[in-house]
PDB file of N, CA, C and O in Angstrom:
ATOM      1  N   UNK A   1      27.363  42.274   1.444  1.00  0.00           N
ATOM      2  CA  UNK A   1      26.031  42.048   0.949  1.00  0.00           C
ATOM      3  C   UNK A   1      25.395  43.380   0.607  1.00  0.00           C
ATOM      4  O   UNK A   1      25.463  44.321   1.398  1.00  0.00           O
ATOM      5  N   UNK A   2      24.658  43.491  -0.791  1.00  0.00           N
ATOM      6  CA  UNK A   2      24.125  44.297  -0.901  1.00  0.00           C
ATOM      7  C   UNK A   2      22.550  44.331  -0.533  1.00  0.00           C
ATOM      8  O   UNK A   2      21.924  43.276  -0.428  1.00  0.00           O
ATOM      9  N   UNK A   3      21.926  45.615  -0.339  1.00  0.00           N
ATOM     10  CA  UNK A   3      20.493  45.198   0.121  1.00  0.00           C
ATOM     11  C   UNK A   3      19.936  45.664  -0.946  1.00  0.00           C
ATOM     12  O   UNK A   3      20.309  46.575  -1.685  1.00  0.00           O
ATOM     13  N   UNK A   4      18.458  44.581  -1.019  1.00  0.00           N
ATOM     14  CA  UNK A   4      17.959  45.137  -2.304  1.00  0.00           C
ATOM     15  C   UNK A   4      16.328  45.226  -2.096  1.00  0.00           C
ATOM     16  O   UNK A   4      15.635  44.621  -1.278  1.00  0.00           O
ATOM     17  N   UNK A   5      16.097  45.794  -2.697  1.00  0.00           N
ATOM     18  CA  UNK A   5      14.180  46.117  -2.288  1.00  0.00           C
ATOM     19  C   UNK A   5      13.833  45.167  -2.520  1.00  0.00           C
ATOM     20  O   UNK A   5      14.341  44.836  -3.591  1.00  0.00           O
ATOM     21  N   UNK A   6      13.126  44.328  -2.097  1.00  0.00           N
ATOM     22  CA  UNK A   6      11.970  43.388  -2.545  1.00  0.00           C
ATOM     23  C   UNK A   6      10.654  43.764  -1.870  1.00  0.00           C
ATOM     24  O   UNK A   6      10.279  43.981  -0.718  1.00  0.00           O
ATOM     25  N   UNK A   7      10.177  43.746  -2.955  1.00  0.00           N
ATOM     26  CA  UNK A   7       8.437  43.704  -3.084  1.00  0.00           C
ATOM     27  C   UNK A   7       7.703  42.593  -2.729  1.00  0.00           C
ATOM     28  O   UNK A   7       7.759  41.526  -3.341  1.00  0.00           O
ATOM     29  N   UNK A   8       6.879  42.846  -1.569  1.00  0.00           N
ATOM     30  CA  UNK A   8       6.032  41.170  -1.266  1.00  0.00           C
ATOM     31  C   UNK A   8       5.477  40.649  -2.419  1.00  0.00           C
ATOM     32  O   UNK A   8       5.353  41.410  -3.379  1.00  0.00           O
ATOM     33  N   UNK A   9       5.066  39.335  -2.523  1.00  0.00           N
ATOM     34  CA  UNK A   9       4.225  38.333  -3.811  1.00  0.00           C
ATOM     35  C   UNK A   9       2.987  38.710  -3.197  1.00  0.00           C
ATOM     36  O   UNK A   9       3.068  39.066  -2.021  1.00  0.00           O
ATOM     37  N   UNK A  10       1.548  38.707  -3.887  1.00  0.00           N
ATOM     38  CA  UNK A  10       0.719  38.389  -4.111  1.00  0.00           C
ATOM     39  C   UNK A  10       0.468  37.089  -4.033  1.00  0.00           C
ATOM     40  O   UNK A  10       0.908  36.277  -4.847  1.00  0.00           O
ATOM     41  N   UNK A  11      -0.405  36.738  -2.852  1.00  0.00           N
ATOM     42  CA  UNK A  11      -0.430  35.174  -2.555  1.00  0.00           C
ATOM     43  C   UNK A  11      -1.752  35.195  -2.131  1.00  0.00           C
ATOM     44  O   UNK A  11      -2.342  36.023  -1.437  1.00  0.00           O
ATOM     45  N   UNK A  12      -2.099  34.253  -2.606  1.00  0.00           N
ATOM     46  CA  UNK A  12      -3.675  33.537  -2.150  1.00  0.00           C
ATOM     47  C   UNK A  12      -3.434  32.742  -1.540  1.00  0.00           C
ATOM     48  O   UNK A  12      -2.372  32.122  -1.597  1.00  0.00           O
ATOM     49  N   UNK A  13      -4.248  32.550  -0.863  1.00  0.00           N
ATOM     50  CA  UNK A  13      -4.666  31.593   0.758  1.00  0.00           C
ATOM     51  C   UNK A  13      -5.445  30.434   0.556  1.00  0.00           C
ATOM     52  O   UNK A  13      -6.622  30.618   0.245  1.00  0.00           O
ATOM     53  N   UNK A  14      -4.859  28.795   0.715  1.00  0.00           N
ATOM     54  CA  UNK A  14      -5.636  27.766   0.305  1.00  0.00           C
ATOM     55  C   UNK A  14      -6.012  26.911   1.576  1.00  0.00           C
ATOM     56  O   UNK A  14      -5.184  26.572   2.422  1.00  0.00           O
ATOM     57  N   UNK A  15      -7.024  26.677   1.604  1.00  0.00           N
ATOM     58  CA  UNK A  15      -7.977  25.752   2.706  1.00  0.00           C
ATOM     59  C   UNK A  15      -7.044  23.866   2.360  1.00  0.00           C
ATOM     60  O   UNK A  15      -7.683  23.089   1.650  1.00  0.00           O
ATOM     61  N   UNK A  16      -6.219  23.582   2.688  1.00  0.00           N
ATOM     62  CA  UNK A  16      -6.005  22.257   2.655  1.00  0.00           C
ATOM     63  C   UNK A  16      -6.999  21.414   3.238  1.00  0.00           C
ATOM     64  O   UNK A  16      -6.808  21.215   4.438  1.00  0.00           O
ATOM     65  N   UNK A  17      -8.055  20.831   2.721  1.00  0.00           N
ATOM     66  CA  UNK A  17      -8.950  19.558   3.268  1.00  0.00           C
ATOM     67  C   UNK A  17      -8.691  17.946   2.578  1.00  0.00           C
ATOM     68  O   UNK A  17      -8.050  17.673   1.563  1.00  0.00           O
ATOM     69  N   UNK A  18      -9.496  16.920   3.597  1.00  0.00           N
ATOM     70  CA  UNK A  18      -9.268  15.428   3.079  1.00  0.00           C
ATOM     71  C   UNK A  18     -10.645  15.136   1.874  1.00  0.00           C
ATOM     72  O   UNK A  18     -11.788  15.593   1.891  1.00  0.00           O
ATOM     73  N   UNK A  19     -10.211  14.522   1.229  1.00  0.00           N
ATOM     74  CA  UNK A  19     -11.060  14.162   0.285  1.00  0.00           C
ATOM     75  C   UNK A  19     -12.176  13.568   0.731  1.00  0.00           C
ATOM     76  O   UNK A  19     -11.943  12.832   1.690  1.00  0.00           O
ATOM     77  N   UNK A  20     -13.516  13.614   0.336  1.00  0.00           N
ATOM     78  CA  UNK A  20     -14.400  12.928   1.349  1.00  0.00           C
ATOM     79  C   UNK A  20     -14.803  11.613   0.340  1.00  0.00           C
ATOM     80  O   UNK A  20     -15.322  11.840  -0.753  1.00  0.00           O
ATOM     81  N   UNK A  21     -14.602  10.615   0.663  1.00  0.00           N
ATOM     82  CA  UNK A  21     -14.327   9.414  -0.134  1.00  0.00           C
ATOM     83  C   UNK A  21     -16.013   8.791   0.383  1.00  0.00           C
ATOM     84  O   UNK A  21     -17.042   8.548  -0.246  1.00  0.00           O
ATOM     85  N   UNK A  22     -15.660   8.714   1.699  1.00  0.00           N
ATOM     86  CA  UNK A  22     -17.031   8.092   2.415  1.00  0.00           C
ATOM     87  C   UNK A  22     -17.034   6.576   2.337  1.00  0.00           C
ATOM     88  O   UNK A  22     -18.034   5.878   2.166  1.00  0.00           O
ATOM     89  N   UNK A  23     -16.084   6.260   2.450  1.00  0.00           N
ATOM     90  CA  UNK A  23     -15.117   4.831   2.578  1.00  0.00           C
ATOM     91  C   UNK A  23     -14.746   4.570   3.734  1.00  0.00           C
ATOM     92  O   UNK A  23     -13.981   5.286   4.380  1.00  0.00           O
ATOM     93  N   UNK A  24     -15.224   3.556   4.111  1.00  0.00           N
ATOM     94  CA  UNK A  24     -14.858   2.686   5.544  1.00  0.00           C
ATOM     95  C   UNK A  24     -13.271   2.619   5.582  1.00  0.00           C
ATOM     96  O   UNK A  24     -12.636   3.017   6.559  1.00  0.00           O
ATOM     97  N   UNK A  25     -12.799   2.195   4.678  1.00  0.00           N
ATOM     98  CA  UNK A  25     -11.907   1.461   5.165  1.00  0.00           C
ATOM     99  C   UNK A  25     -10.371   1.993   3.909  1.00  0.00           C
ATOM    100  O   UNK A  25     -10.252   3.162   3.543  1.00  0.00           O
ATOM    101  N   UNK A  26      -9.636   1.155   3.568  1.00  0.00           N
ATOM    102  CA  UNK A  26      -8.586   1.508   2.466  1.00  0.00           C
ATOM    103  C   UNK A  26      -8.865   1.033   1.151  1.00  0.00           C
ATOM    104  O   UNK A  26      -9.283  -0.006   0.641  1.00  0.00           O
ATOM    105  N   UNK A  27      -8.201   3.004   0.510  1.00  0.00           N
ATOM    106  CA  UNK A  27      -8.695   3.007  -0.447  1.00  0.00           C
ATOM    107  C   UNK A  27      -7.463   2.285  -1.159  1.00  0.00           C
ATOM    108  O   UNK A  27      -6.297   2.616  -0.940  1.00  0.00           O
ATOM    109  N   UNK A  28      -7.885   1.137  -2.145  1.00  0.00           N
ATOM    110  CA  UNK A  28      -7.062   0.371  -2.492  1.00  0.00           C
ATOM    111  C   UNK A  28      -6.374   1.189  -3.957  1.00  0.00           C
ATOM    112  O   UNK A  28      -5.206   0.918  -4.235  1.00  0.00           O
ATOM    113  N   UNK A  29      -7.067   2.074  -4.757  1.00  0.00           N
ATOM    114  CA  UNK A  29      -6.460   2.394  -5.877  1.00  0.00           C
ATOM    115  C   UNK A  29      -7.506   3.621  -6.664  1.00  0.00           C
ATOM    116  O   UNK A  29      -8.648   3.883  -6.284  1.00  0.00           O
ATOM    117  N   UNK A  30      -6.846   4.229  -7.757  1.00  0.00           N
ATOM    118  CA  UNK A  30      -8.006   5.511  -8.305  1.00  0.00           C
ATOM    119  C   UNK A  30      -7.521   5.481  -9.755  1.00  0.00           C
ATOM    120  O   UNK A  30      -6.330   5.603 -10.040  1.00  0.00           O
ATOM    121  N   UNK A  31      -8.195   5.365 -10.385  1.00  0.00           N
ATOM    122  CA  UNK A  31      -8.056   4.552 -12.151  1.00  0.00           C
ATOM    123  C   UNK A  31      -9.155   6.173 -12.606  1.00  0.00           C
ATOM    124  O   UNK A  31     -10.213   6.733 -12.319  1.00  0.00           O
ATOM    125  N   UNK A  32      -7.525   6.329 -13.788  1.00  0.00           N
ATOM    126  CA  UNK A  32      -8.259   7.748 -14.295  1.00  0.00           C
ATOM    127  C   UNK A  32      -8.448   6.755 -16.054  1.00  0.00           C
ATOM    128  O   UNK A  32      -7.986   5.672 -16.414  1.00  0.00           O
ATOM    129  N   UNK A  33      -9.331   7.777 -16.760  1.00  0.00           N
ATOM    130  CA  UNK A  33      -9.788   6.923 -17.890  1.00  0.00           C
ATOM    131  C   UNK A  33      -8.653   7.786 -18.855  1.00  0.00           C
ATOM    132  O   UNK A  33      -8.319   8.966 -18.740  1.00  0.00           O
ATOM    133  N   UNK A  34      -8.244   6.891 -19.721  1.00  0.00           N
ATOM    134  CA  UNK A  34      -6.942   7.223 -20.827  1.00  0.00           C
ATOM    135  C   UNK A  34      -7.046   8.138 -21.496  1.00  0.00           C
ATOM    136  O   UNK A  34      -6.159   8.880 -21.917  1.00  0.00           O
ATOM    137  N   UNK A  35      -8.532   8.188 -21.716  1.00  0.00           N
ATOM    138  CA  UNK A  35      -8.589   9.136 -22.824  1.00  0.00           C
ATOM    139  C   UNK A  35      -9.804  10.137 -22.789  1.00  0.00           C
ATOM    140  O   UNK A  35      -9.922  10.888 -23.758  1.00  0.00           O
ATOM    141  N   UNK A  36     -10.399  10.191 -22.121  1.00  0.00           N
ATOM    142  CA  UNK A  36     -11.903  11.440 -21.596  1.00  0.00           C
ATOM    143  C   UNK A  36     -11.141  11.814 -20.019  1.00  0.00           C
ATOM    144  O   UNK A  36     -10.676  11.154 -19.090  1.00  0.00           O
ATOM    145  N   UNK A  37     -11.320  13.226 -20.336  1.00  0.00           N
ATOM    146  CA  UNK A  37     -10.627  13.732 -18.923  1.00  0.00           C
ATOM    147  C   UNK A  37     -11.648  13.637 -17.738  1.00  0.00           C
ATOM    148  O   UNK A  37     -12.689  13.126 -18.150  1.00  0.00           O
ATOM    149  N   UNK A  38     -11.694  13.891 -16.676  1.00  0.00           N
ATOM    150  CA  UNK A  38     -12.900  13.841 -15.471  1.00  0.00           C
ATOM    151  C   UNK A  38     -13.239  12.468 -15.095  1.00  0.00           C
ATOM    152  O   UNK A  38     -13.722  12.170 -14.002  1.00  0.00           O
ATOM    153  N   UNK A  39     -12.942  11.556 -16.131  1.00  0.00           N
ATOM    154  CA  UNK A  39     -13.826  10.510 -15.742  1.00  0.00           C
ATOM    155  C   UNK A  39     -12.584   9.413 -14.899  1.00  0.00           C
ATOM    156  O   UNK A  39     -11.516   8.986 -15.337  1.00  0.00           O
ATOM    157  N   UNK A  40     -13.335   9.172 -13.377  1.00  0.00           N
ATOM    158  CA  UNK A  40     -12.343   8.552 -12.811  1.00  0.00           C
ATOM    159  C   UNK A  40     -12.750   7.538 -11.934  1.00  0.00           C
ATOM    160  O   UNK A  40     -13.892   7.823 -11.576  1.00  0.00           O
ATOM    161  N   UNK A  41     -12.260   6.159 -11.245  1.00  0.00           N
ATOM    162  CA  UNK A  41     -12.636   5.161 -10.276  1.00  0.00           C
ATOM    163  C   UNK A  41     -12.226   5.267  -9.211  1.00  0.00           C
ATOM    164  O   UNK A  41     -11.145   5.857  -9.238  1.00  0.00           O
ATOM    165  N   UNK A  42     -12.585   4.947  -8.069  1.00  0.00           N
ATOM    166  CA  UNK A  42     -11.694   4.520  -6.566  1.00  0.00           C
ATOM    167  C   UNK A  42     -12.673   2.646  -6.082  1.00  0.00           C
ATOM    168  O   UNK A  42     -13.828   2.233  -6.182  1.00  0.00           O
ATOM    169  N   UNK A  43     -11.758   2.251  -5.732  1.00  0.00           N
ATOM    170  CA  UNK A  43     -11.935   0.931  -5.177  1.00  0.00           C
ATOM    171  C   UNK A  43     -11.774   0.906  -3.666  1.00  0.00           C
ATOM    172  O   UNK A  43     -10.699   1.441  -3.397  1.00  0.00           O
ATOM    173  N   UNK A  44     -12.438   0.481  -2.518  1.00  0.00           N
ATOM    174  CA  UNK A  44     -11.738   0.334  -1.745  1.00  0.00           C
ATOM    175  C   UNK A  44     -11.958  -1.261  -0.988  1.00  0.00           C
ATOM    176  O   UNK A  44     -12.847  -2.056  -1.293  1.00  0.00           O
ATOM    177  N   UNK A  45     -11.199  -1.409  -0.236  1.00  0.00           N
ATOM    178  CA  UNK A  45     -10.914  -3.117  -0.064  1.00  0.00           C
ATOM    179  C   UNK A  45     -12.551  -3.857   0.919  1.00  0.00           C
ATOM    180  O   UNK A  45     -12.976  -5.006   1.041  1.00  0.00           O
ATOM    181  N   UNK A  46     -12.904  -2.883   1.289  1.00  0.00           N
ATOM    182  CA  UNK A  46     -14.560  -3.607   2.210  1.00  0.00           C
ATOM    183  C   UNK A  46     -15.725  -2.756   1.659  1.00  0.00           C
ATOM    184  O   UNK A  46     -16.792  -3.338   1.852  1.00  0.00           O
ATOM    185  N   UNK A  47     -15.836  -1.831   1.175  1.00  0.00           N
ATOM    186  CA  UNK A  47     -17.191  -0.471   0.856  1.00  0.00           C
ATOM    187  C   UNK A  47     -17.481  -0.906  -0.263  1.00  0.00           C
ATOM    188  O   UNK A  47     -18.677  -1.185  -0.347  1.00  0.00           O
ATOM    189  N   UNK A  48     -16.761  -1.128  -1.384  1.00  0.00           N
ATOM    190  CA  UNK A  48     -16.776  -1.127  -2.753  1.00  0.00           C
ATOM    191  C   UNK A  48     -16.053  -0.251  -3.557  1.00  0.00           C
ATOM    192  O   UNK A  48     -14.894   0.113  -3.359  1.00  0.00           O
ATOM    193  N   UNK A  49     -17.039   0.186  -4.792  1.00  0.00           N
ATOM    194  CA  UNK A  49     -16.035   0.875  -5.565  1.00  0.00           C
ATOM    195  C   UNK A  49     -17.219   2.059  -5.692  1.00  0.00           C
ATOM    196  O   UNK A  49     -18.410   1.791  -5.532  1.00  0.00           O
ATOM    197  N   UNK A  50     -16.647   3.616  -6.050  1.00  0.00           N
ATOM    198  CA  UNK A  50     -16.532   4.422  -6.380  1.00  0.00           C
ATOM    199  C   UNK A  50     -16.644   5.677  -8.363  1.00  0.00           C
ATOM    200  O   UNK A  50     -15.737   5.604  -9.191  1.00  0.00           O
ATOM    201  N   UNK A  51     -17.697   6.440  -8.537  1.00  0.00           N
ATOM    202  CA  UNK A  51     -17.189   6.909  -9.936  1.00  0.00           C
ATOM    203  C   UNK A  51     -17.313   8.455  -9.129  1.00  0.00           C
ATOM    204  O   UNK A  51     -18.181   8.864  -8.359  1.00  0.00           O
ATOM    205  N   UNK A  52     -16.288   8.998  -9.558  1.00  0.00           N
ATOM    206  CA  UNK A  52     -16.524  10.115  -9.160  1.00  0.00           C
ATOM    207  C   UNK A  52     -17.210  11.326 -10.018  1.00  0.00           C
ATOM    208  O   UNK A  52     -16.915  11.623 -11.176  1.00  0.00           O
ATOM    209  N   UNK A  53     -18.125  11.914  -9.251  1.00  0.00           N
ATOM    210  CA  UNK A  53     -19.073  12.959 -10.115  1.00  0.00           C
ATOM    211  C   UNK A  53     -18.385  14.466  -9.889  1.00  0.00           C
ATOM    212  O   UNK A  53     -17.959  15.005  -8.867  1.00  0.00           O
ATOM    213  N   UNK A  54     -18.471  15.001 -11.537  1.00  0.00           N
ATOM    214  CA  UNK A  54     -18.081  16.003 -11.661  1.00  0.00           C
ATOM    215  C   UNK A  54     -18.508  16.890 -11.142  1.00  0.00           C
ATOM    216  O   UNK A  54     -17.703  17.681 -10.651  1.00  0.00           O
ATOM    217  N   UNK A  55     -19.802  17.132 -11.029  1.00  0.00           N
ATOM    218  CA  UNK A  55     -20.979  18.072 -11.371  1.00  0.00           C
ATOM    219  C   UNK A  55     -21.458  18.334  -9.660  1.00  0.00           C
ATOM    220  O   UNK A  55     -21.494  19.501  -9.268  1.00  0.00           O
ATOM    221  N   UNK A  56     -21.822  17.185  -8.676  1.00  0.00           N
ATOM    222  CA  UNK A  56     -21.873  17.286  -7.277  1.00  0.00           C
ATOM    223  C   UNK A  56     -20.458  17.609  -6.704  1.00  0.00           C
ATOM    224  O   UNK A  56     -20.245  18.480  -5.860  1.00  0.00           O
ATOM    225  N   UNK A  57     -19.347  16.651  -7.370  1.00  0.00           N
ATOM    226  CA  UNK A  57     -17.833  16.843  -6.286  1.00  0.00           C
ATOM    227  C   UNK A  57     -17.700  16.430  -5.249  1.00  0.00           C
ATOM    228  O   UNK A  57     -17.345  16.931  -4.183  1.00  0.00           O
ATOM    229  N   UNK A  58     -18.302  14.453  -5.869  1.00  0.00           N
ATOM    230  CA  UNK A  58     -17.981  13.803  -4.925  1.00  0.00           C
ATOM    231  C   UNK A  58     -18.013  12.232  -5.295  1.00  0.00           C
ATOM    232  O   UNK A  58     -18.540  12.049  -6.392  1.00  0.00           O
ATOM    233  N   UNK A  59     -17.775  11.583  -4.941  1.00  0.00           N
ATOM    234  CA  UNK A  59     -17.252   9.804  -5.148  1.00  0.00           C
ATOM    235  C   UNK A  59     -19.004   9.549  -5.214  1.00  0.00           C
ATOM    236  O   UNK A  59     -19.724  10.285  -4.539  1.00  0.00           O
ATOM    237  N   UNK A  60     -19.531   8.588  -5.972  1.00  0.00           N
ATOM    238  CA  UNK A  60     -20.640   8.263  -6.282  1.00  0.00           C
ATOM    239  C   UNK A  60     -20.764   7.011  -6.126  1.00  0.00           C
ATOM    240  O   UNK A  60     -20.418   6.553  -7.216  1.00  0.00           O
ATOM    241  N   UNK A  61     -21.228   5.580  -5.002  1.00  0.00           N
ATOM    242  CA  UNK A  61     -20.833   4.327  -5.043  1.00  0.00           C
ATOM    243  C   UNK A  61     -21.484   4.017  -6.029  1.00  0.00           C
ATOM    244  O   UNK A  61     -22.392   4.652  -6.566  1.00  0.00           O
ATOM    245  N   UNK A  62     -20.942   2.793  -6.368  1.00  0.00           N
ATOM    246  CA  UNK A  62     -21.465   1.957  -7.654  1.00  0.00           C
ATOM    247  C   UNK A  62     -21.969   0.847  -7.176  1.00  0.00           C
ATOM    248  O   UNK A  62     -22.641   0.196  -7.977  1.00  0.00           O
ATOM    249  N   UNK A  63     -21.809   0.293  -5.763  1.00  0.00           N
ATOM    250  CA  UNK A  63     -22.418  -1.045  -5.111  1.00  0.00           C
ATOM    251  C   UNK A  63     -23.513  -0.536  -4.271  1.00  0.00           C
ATOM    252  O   UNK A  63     -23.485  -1.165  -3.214  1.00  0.00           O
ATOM    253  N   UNK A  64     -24.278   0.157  -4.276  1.00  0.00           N
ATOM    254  CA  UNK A  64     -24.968   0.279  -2.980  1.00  0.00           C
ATOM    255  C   UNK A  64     -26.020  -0.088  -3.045  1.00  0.00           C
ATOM    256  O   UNK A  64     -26.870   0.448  -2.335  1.00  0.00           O
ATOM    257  N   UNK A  65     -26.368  -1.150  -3.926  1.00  0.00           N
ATOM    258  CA  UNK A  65     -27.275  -1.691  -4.508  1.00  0.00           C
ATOM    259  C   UNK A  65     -27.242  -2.886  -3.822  1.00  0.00           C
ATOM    260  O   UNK A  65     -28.342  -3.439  -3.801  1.00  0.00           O
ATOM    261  N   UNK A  66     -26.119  -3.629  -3.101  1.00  0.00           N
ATOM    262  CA  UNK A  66     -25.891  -4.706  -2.442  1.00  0.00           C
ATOM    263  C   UNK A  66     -26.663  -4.574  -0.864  1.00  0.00           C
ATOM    264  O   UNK A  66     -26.490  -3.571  -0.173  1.00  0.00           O
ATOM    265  N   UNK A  67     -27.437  -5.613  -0.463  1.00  0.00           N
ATOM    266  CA  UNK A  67     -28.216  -5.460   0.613  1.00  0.00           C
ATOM    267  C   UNK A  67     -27.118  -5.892   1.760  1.00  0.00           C
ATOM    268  O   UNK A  67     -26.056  -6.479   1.555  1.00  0.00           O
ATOM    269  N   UNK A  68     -27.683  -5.423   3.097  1.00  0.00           N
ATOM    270  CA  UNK A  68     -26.891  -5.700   4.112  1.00  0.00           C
ATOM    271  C   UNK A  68     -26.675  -7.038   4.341  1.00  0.00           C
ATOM    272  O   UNK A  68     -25.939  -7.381   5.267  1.00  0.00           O
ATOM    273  N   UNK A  69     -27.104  -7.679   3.772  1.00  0.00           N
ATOM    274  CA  UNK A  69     -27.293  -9.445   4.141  1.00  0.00           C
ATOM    275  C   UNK A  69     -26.064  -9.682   3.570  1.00  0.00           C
ATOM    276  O   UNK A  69     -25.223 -10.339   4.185  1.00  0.00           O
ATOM    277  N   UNK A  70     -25.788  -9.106   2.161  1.00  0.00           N
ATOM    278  CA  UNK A  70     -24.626  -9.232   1.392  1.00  0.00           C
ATOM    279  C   UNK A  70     -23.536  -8.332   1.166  1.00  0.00           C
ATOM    280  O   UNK A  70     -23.060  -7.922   0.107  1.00  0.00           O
ATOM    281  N   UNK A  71     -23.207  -8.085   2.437  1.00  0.00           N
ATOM    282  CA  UNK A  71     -22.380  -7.024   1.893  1.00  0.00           C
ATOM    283  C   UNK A  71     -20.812  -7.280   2.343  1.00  0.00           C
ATOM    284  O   UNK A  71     -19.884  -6.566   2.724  1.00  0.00           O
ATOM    285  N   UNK A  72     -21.000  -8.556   2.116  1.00  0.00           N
ATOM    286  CA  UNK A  72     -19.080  -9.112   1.696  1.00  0.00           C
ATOM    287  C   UNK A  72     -18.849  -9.028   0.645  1.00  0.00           C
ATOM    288  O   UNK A  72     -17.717  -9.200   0.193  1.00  0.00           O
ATOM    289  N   UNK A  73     -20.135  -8.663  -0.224  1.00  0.00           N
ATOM    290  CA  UNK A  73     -19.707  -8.784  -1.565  1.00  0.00           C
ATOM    291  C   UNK A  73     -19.263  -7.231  -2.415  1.00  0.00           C
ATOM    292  O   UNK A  73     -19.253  -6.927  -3.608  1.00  0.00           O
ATOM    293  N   UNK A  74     -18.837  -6.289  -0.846  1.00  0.00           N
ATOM    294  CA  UNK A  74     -18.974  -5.020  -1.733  1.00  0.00           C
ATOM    295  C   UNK A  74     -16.984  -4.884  -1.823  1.00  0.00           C
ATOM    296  O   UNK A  74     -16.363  -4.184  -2.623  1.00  0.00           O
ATOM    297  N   UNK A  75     -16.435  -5.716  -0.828  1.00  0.00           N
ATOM    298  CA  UNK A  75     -15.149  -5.493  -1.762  1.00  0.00           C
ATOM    299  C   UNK A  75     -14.522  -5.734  -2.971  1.00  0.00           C
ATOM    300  O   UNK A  75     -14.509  -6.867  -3.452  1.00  0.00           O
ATOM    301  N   UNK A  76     -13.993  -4.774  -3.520  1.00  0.00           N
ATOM    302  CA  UNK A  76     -13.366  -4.787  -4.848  1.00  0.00           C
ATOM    303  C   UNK A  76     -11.881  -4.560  -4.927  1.00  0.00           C
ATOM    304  O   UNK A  76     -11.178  -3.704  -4.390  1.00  0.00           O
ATOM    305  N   UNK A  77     -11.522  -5.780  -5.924  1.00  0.00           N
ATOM    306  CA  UNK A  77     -10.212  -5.893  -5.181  1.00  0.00           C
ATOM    307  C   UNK A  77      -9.539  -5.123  -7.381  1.00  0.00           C
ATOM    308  O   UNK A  77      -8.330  -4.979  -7.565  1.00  0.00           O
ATOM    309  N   UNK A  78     -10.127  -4.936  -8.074  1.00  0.00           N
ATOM    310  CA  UNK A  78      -9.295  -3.945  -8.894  1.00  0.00           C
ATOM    311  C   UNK A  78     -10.616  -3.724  -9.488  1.00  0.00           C
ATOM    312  O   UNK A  78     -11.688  -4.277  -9.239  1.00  0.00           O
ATOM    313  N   UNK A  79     -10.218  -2.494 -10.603  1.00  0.00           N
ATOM    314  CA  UNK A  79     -11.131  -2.066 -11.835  1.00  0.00           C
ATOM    315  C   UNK A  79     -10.258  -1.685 -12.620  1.00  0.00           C
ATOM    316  O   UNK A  79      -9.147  -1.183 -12.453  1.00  0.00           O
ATOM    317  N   UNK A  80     -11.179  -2.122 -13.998  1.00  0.00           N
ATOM    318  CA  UNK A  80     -10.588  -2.237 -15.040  1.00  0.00           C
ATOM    319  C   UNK A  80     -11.421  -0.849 -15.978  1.00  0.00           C
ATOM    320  O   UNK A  80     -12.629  -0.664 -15.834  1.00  0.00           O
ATOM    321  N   UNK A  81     -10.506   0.098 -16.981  1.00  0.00           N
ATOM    322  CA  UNK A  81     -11.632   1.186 -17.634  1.00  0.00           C
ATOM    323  C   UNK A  81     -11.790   0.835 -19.356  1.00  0.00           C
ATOM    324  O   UNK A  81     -10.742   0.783 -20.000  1.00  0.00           O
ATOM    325  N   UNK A  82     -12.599   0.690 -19.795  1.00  0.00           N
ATOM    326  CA  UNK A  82     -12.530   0.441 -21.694  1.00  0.00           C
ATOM    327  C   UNK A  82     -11.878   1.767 -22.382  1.00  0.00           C
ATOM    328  O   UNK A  82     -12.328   2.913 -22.397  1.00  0.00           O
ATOM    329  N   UNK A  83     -11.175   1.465 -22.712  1.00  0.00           N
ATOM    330  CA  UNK A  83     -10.328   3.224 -23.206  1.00  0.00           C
ATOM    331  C   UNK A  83     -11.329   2.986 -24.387  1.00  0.00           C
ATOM    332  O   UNK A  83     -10.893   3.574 -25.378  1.00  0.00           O
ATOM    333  N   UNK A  84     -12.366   2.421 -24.620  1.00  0.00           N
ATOM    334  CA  UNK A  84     -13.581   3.183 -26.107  1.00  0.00           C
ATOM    335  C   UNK A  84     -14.494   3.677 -25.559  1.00  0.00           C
ATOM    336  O   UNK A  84     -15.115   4.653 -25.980  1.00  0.00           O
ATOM    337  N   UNK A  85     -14.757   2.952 -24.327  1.00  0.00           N
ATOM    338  CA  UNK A  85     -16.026   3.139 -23.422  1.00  0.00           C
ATOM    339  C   UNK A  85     -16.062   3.887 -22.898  1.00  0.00           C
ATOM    340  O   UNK A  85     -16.111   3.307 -21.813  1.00  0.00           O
ATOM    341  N   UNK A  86     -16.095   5.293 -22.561  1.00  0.00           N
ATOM    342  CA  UNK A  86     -15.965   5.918 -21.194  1.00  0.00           C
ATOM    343  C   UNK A  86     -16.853   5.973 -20.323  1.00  0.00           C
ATOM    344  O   UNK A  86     -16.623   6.513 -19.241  1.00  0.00           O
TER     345      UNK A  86
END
């Protein structure tokens, strides 16, 4: 074996964290839009559903408009995106 110099890499140091969803329960799915980049969904099976904001950098509910009286009605069991609509 020959020995050979190596020079260390230049490496940056990354913080691995969990996404903060703010979801009870499982997240059932995350629907990116076909054709506008950023724009994306999460569903989850009891909370509801999810748009995520660019600009704060963070899941934005879309049900929270549902009162506690009703709130069997915040599971969502798919979403669908209009690839014209974004």
């Amino acid at each position: 074996m020959l020995a050979q110099d190596i020079s260390p890499v230049n490496s940056v140091s990354y913080e691995w964290k969990s996404v903060p969803i703010v979801g009870g329960d499982f997240v059932d799915g995350i629907v990116f839009h076909p054709e506008t980049p950023g724009i994306r969904y999460c569903c989850t099976d009891m909370e509801g559903a999810y748009r995520w904001d660019a600009v704060s950098c963070q899941w934005m509910p879309l049900l929270d408009w549902i009162s506690l009286d009703e709130s069997n009605l915040q599971g969502v069991e798919s979403i669908a995106i209009d690839p014209q609509n974004p």
